[in-house]
N, C-alpha and C positions, 0 to 999 in steps of 0.2 A: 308240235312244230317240227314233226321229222321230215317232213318236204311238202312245199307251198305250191298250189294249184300254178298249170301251165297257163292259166286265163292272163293275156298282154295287155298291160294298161294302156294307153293313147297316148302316141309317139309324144316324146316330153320336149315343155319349149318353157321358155323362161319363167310364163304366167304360172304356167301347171308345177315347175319346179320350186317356185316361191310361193305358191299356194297351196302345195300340199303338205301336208302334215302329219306323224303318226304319233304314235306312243311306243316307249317302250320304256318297261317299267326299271329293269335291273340302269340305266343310262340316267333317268330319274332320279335315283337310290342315290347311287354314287355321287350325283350334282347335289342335289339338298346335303347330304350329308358333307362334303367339301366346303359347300359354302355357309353351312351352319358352323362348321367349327371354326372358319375364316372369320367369318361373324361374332363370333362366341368372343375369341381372342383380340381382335381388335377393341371391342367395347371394355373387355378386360383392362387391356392395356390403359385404355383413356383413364377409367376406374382407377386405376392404380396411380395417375398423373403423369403418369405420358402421350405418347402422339402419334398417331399410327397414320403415314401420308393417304390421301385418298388417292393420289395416284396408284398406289401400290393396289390399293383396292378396286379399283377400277379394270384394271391391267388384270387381276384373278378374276373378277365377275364377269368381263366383260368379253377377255378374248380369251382368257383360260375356260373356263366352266362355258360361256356364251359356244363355244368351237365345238364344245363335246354335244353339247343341245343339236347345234346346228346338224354335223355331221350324225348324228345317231338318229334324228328326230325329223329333220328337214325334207324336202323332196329329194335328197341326195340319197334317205335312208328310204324312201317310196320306193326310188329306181334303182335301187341296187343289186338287185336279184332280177334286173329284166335287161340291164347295160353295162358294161366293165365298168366306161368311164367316171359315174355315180360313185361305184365301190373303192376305186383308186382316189376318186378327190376324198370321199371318207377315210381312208386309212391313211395319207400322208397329212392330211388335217388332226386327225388322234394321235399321229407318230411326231409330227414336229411345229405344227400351227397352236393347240391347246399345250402341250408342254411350256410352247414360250411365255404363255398369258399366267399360267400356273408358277412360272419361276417368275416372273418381272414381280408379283405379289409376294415372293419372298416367305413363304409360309414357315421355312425354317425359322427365322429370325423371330418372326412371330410367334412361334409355337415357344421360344425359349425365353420371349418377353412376356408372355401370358400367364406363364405356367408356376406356382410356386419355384423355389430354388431347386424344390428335390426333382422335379420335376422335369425344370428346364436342364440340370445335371446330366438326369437319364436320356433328356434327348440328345446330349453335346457326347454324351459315352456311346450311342449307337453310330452316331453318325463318325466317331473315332474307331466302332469296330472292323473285324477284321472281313467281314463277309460285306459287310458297305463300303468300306474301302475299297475292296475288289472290283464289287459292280461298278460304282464311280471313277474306279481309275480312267483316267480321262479315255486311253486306248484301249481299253478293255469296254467302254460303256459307247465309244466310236462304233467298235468293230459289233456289238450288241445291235445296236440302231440297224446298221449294215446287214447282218444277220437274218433282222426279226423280217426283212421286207423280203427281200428276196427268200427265206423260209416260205415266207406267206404266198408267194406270188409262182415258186417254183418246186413247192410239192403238192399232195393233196389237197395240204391244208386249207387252202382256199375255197377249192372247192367242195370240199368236206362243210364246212363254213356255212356255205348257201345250201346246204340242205339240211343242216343240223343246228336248231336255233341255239341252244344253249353254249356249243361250239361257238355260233356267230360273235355272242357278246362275250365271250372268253379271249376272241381273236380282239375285239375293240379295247380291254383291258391291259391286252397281252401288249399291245401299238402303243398305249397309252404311257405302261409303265415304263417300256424301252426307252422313249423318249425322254422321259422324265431323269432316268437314270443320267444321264449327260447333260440335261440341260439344270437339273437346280442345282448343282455342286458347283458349278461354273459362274450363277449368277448369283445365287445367296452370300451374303454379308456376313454368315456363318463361317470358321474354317473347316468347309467340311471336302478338301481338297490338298492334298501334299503340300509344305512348304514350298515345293520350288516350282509349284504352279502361280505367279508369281505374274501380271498384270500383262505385258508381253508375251510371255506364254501362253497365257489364256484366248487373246486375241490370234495365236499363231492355231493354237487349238480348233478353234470355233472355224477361223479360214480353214480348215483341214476337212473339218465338220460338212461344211456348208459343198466340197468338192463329192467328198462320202454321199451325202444325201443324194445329189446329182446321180448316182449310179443306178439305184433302181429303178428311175424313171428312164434311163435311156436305155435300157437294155430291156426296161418293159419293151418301150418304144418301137426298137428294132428288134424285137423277137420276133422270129418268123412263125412256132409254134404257137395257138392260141392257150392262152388261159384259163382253164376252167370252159374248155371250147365246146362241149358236150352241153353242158349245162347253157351258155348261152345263146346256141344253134338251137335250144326246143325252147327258148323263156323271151328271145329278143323281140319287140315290137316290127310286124310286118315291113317290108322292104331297107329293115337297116343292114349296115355290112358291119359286119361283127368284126375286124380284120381292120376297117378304120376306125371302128368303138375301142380296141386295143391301142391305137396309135393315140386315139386321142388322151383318153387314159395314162399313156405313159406321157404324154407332152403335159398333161395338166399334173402329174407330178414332178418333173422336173421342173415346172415352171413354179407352183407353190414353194419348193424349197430351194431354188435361189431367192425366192421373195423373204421366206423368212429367215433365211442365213443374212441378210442386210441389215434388219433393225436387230437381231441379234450381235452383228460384229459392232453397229455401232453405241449397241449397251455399255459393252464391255471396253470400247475404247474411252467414251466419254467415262468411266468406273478411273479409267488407268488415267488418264488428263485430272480427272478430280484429286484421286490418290496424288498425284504429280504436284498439283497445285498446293494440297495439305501439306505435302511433307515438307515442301520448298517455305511456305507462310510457320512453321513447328520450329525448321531451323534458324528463319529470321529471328522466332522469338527468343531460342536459346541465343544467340549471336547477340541479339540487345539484351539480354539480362547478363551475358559475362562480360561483354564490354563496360556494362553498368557496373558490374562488381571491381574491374581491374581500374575504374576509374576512381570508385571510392576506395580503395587501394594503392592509388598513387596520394589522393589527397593524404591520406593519412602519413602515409611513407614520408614525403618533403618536408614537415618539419623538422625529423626525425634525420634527418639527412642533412641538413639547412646546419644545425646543430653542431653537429659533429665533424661536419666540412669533410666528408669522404668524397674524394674524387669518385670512386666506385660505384657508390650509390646514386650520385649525379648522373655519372652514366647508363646507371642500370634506369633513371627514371626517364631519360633520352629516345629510348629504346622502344619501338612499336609493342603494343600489350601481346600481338602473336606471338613475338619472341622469346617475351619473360612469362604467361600463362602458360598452364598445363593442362589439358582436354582434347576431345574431339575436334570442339569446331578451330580452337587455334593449330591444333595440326593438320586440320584440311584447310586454313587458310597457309600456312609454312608451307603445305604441298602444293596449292594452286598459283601461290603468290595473290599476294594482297588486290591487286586490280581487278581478280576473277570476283 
């Protein structure tokens, strides 16, 4: 597979694009092997008497792993050695469309809900190391994403890529991983993120994110130099213009990644709204168990008081429960005042 015959396939139109199909085996590997262990773990879970959502599973098989099929295996992967724009929807679809299907599944959570305790241990200890932590820091695995596209798009490497197969699927792995790096830290239920990345931050992130992504496609877009121009001046299909195959290329990925910077901001909002709602329904609950407690607390108190005829304790039992309890929630009631 050290360089693929000049022979040009027929100019590609929608039919021939959804109709063609290839193989490729290492893209294969990877997918069985992701969704056999997705697989594996879920049924565990059940097994064990828990409940693994099939949204979550739907969301990994379907646009996680289904993305990498498509892009690797589709007529996207027929024409991408004879049109930029094919190779560009491939590599922004492995860089930030299959990442998002891959994190909404959540595999971290799963992998430590599956797994014996020593098990799940060792995953919660890597994802606390110091060389994962790096990668995922959220500005360090931004600037990563950033990085890997424009590496790709403004050295060799691309074109190195299209003549050297084993290159090629090392470059789809390489998009894959980058991705992945920023987007499961963000969305797993796991803390496999800094404390003070913290439900608004996260949202303020991903908006940052979703501006980042935007840059490689415009500056595809408006590049006046071609791409990998050699190679697709002797491989393009008779009468195309290689010059607007680059333009398209770059508008089709800047347009995929504001698409999936959307349903990614609003993950992570509806995450921060749920958290919201829990935590506000947690302190209702404590707020009615110590007003419960200061109430059987008075009862007992009054006889005791009745008794003895202290003015003092009469008054003390006059007295709003925030003012004579001690805790949290009566001192965020004494701070807010009682009407909040």
């Amino acid at each position: 597979m050290s360089e693929l015959s000049a022979v040009c396939l027929p100019e590609p139109t929608a039919g021939r694009l959804l109709g063609s199909w290839q193989w490729d085996v290492p893209a294969l590997l990877l997918v069985a092997v992701l969704g056999g262990l997705y697989g594996w773990g879920a049924v565990r879970v059940r097994r064990r008497g828990g409940s693994w959502p099939p949204a979550r599973l739907a969301a990994f098989a379907l646009l996680g792993l289904g993305a990498i099929v498509v892009t690797t295996m589709s007529g996207l992967a027929v024409y991408d050695r004879e049109l930029f724009w094919p190779a560009a929807v491939q590599n922004v679809g492995l860089d930030l469309l299959a990442p998002l299907g891959l994190a909404l599944g959540d595999p971290l959570r799963l992998a430590v809900e599956a797994l014996p305790e020593g098990g799940a241990a060792r995953v919660r200890r890597a994802l606390t190391g110091r060389i994962v932590r790096l990668l995922t820091f959220p500005l360090v695995s931004t600037v990563l994403v950033l990085a890997t596209e424009l590496t790709v798009y403004f050295t060799p490497y691309f074109d190195t890529a299209l003549r050297v197969g084993w290159l090629h699927e090392l470059m789809y792995l390489h998009l894959l991983a980058a991705g992945c790096l920023f987007v499961l830290p963000v969305l797993t239920r796991e803390q496999a993120l800094p404390a003070w990345c913290t439900h608004p931050v996260r949202a303020a992130l991903v908006f940052l994110d979703g501006i980042v992504d935007a840059l490689p496609g415009l500056v595809v877009m408006t590049h006046g130099t071609l791409i990998a121009g050699a190679w697709y001046l002797h491989h393009a299909p008779p009468g195309s213009d290689v010059h607007h195959d680059q333009q398209l290329g770059g508008g089709a990925m800047l347009g995929i990644a504001e698409l999936v910077a959307i349903p990614f901001l609003l993950t992570v909002l509806a995450r921060w709204a749920r958290a919201e709602r829990d935590g506000t329904a947690a302190m209702d609950r404590r707020l009615d168990a110590e007003l419960a407690a200061a109430a059987v607390a008075s009862a007992v108190a009054a006889p005791v008081d009745a008794a003895n005829g202290t003015a003092n304790g009469a008054a003390e039992l006059v007295r709003p429960w925030w003012e004579t309890e001690e805790g949290e929630v009566a001192e965020r009631v004494r701070r807010q005042g009682p009407g909040d």
